[in-house]
PDB file of N, CA, C and O in Angstrom:
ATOM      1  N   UNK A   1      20.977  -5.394   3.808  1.00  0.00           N
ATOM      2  CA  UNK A   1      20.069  -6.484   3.534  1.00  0.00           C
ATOM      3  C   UNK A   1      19.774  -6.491   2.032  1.00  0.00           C
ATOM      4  O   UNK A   1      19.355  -5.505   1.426  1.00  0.00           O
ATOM      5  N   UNK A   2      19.983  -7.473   1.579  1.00  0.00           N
ATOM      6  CA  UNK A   2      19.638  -7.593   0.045  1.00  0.00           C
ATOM      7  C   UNK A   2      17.850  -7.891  -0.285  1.00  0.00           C
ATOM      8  O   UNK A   2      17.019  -8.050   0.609  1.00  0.00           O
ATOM      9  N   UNK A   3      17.623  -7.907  -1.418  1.00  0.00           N
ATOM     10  CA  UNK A   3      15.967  -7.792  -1.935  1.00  0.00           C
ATOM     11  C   UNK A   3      15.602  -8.837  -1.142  1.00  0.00           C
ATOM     12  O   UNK A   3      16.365  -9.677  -0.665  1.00  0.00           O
ATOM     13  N   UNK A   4      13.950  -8.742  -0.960  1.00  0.00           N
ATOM     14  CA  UNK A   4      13.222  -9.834  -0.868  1.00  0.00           C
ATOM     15  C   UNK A   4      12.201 -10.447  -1.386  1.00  0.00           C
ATOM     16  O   UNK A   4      11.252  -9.672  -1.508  1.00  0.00           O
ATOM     17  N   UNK A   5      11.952 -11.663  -1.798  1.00  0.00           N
ATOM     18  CA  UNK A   5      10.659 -11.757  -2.888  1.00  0.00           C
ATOM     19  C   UNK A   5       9.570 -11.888  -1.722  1.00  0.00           C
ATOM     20  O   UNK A   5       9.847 -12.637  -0.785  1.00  0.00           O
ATOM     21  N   UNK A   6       8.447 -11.263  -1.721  1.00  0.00           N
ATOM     22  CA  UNK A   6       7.102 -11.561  -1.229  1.00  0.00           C
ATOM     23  C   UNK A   6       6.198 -12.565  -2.169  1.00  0.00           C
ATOM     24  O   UNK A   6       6.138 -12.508  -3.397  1.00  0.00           O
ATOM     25  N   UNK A   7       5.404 -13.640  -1.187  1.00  0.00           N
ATOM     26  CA  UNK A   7       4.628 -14.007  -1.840  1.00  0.00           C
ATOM     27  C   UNK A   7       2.847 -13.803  -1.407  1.00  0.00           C
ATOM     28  O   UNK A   7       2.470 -13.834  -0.235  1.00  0.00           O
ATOM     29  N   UNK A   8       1.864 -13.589  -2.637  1.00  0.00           N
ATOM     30  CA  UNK A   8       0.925 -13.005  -2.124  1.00  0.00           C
ATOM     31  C   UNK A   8      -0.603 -14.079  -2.742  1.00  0.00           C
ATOM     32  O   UNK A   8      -0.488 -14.679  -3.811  1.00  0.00           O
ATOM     33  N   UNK A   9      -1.717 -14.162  -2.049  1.00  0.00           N
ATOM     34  CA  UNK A   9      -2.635 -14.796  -2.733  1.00  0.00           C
ATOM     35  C   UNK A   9      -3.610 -14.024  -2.679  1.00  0.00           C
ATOM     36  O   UNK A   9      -3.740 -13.242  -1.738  1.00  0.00           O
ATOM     37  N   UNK A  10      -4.652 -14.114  -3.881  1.00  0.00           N
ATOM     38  CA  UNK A  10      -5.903 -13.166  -3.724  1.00  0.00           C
ATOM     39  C   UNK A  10      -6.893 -13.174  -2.685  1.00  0.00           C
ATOM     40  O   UNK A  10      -7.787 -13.989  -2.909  1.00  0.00           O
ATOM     41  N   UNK A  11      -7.018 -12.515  -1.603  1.00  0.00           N
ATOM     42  CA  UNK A  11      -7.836 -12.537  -0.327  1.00  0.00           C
ATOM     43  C   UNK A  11      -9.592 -11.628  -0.664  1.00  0.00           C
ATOM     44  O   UNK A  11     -10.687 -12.013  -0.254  1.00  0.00           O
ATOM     45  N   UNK A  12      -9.365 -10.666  -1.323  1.00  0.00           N
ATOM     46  CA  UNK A  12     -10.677  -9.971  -1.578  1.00  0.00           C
ATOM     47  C   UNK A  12     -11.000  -9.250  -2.945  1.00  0.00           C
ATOM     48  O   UNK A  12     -10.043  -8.528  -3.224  1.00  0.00           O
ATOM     49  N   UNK A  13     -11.753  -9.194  -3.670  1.00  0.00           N
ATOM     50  CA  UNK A  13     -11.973  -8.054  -5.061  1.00  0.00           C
ATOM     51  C   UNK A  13     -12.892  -7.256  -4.500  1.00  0.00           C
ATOM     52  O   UNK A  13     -14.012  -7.679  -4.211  1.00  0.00           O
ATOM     53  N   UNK A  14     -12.502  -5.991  -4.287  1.00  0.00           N
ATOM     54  CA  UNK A  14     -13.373  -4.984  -3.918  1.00  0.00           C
ATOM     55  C   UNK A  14     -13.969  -4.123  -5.447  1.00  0.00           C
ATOM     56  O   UNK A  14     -13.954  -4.759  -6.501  1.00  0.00           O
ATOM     57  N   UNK A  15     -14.434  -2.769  -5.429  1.00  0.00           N
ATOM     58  CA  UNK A  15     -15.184  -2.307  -6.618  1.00  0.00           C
ATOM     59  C   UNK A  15     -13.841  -1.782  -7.612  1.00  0.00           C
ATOM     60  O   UNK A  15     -13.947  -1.903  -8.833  1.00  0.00           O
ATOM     61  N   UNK A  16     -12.671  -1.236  -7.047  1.00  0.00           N
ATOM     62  CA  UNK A  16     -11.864  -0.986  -8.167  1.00  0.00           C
ATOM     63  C   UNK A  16     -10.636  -1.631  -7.866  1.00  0.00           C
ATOM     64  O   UNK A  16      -9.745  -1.587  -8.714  1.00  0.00           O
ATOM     65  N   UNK A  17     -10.431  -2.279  -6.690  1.00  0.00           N
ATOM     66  CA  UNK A  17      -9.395  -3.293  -6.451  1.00  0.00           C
ATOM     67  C   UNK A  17      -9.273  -4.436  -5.979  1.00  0.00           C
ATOM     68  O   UNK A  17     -10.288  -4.991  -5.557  1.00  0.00           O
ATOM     69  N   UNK A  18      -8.015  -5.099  -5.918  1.00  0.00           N
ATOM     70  CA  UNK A  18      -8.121  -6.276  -5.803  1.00  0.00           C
ATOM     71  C   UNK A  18      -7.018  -6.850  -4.334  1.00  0.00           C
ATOM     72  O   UNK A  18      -5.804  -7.048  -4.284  1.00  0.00           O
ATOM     73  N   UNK A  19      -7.942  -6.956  -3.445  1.00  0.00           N
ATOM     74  CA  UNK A  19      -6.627  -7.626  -1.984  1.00  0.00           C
ATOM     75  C   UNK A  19      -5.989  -8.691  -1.881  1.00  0.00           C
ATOM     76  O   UNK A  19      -6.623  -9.724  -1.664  1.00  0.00           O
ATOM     77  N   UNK A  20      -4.574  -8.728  -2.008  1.00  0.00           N
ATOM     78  CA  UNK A  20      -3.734  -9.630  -1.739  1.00  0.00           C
ATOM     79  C   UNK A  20      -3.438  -9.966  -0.252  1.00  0.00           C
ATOM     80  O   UNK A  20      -3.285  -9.032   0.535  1.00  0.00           O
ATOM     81  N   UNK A  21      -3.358 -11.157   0.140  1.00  0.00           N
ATOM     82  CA  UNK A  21      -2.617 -11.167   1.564  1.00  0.00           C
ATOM     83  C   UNK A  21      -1.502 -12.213   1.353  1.00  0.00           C
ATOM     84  O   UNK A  21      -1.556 -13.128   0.531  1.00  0.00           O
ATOM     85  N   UNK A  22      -0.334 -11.922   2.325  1.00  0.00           N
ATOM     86  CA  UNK A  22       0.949 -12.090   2.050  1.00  0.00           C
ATOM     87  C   UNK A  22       0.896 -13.830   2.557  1.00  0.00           C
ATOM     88  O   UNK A  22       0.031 -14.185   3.357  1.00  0.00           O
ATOM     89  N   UNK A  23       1.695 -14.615   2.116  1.00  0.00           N
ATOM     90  CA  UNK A  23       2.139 -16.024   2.429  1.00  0.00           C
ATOM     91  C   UNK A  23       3.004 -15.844   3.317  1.00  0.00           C
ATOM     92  O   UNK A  23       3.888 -16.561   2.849  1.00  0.00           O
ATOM     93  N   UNK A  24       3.565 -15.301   4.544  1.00  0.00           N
ATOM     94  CA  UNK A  24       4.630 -15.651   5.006  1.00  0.00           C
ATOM     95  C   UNK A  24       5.902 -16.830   4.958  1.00  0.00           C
ATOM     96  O   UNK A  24       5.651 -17.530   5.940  1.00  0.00           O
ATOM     97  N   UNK A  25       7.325 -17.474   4.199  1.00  0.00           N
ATOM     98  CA  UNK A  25       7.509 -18.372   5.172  1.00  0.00           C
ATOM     99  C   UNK A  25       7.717 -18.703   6.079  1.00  0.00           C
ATOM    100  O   UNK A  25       8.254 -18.005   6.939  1.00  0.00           O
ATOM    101  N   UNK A  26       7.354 -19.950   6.242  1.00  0.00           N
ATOM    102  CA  UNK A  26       7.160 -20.815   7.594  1.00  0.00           C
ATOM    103  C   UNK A  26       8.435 -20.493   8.724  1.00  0.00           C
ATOM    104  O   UNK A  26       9.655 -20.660   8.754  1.00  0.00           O
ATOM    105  N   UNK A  27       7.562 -20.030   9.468  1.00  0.00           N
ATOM    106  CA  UNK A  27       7.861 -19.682  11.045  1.00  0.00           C
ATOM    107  C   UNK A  27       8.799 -17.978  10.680  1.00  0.00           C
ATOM    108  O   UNK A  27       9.845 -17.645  11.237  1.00  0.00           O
ATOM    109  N   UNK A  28       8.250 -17.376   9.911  1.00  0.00           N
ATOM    110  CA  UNK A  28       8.734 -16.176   9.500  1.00  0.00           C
ATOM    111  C   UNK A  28       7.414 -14.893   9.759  1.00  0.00           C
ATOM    112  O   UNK A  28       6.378 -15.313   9.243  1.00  0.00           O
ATOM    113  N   UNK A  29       7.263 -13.870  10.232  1.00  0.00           N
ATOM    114  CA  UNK A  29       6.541 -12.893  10.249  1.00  0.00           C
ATOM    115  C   UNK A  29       6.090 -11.840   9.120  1.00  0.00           C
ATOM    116  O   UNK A  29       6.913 -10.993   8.775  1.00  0.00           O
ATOM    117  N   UNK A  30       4.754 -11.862   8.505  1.00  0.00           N
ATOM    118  CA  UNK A  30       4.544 -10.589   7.676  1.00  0.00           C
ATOM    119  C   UNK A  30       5.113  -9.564   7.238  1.00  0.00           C
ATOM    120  O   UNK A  30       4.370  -8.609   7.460  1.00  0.00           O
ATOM    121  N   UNK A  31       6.262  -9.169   6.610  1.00  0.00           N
ATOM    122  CA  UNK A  31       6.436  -8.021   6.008  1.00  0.00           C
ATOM    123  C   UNK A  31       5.277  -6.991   5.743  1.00  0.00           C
ATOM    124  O   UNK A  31       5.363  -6.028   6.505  1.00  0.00           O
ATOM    125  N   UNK A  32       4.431  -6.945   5.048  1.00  0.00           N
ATOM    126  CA  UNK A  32       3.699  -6.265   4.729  1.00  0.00           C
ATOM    127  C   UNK A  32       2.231  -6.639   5.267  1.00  0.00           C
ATOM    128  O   UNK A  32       1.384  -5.921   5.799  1.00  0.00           O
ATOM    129  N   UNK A  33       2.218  -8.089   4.931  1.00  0.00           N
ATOM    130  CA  UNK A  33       0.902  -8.433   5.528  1.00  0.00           C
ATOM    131  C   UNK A  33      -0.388  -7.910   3.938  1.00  0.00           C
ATOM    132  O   UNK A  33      -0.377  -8.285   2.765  1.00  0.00           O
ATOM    133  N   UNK A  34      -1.128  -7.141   4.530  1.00  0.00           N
ATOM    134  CA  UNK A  34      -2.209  -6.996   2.736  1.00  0.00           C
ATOM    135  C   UNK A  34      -1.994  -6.207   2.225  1.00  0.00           C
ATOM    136  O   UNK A  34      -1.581  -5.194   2.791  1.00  0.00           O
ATOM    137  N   UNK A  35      -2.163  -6.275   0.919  1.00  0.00           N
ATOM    138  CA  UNK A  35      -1.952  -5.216  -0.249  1.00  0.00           C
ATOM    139  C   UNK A  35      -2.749  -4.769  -1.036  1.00  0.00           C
ATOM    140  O   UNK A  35      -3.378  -5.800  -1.273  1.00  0.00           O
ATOM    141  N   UNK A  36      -3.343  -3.793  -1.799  1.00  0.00           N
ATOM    142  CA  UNK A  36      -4.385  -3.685  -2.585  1.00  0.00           C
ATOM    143  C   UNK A  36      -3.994  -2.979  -3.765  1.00  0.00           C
ATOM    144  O   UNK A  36      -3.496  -1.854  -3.806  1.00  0.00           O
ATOM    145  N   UNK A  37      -4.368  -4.030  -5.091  1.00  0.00           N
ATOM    146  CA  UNK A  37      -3.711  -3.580  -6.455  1.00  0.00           C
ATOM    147  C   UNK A  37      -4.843  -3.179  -7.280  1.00  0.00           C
ATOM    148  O   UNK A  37      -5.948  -3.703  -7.138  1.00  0.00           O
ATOM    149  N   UNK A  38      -4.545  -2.030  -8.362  1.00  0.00           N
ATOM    150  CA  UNK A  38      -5.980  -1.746  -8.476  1.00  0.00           C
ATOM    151  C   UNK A  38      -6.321  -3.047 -10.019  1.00  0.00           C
ATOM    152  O   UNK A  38      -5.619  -4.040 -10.212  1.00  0.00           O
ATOM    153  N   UNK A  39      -6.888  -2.859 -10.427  1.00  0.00           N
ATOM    154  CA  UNK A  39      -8.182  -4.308 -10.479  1.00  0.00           C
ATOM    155  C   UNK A  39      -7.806  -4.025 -12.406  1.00  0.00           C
ATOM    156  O   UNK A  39      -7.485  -4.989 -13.100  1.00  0.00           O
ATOM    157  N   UNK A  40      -7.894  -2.942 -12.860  1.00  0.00           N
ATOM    158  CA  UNK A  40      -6.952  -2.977 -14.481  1.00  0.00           C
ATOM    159  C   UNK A  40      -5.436  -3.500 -14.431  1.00  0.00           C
ATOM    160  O   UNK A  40      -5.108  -4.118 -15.444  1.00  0.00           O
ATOM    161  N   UNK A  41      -4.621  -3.390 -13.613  1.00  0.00           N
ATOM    162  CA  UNK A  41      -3.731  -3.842 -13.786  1.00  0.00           C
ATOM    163  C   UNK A  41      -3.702  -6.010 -13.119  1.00  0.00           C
ATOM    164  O   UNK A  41      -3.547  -6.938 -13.914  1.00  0.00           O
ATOM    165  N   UNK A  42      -3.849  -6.148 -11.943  1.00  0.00           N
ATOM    166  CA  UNK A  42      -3.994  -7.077 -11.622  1.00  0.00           C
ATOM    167  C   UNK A  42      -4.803  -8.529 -12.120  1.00  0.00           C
ATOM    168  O   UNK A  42      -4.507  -9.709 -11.934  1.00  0.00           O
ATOM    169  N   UNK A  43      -6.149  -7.773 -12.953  1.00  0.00           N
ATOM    170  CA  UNK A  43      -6.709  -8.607 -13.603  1.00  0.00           C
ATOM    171  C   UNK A  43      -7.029  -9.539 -12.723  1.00  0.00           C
ATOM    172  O   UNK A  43      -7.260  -9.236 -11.552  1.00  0.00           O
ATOM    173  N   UNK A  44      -7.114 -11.425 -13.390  1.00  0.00           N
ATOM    174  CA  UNK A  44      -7.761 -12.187 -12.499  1.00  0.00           C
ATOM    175  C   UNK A  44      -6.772 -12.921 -11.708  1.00  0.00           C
ATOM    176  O   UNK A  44      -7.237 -13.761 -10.938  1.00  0.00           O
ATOM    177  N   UNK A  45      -5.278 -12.750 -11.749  1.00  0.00           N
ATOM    178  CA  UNK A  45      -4.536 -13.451 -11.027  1.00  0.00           C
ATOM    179  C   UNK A  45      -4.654 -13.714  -9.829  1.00  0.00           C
ATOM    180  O   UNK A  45      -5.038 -12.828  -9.066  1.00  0.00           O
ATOM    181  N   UNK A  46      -4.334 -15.094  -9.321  1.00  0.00           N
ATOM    182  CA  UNK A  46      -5.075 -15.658  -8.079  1.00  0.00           C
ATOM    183  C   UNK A  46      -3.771 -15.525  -7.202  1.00  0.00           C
ATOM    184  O   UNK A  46      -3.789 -15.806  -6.003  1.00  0.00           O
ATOM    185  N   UNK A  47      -2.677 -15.099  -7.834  1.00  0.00           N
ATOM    186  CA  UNK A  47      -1.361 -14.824  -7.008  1.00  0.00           C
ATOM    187  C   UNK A  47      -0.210 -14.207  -7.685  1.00  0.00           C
ATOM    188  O   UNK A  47       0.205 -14.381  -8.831  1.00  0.00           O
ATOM    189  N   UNK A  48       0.282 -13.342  -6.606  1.00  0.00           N
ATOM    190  CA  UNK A  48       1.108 -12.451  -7.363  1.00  0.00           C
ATOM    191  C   UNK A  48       2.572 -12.251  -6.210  1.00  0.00           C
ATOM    192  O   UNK A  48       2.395 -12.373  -4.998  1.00  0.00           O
ATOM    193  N   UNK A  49       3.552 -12.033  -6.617  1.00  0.00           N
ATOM    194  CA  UNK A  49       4.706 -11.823  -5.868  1.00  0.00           C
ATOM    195  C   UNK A  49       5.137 -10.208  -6.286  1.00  0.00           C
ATOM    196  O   UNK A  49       4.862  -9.554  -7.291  1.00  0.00           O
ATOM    197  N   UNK A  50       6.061  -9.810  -4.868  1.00  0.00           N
ATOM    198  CA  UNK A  50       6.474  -8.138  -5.368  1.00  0.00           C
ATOM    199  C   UNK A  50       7.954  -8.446  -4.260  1.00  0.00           C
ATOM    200  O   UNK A  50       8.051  -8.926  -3.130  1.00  0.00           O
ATOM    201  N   UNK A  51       9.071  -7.837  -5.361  1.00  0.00           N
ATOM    202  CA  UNK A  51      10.196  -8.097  -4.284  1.00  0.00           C
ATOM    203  C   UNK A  51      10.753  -6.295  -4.024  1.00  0.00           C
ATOM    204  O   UNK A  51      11.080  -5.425  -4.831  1.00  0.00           O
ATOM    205  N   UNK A  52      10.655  -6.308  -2.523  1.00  0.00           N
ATOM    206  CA  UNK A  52      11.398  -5.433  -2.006  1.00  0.00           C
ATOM    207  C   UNK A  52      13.123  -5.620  -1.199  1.00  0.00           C
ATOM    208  O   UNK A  52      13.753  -6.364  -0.446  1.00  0.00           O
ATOM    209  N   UNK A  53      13.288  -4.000  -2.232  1.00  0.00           N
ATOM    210  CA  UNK A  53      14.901  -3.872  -1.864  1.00  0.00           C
ATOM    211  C   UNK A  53      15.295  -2.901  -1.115  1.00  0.00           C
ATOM    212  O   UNK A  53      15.302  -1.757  -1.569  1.00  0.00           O
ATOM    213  N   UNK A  54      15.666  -3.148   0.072  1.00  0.00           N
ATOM    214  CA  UNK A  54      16.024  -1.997   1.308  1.00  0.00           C
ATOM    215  C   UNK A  54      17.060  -1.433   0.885  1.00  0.00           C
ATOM    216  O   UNK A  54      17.911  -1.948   0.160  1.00  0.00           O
ATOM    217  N   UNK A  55      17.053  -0.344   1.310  1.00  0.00           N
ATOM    218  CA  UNK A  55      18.142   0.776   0.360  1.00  0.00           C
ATOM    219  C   UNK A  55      18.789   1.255   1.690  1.00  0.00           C
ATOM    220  O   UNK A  55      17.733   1.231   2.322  1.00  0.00           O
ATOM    221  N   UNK A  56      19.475   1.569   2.383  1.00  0.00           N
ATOM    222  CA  UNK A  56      20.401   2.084   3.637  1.00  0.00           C
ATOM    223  C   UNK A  56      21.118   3.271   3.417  1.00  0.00           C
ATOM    224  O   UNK A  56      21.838   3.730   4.304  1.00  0.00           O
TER     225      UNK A  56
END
C-alpha cells in the first residue's frame, strides 16, 4: 500500500495541546480518528494534514 494523506480539523485546545479530528473521505472510515499535537509546535492552525506510509 502506498502513503496516505490524512486530513485533520481543530476539534479541542487543551492546556499544552491541541486536538485534531480526522476528515474522513466520503463513505471511507477513520484511520486514526483524533490526534493531539502539542500546542508550540501546532500553533493556531485550524487544520493540518499528516501522511502515513505503511512499510511491509
Amino acid at each position: 500500500m502506498s502513503a496516505v494523506k490524512l486530513n485533520f480539523t481543530l476539534e479541542k485546545v487543551t492546556k499544552n495541546s491541541v486536538r485534531y479530528k480526522e476528515v474522513p473521505e466520503e463513505g471511507k472510515a477513520p484511520v486514526l480518528g483524533s490526534i493531539y499535537v502539542q500546542k508550540w509546535y501546532a500553533g493556531s492552525s485550524k487544520n493540518i494534514s499528516v501522511t502515513i506510509d505503511k512499510k511491509d
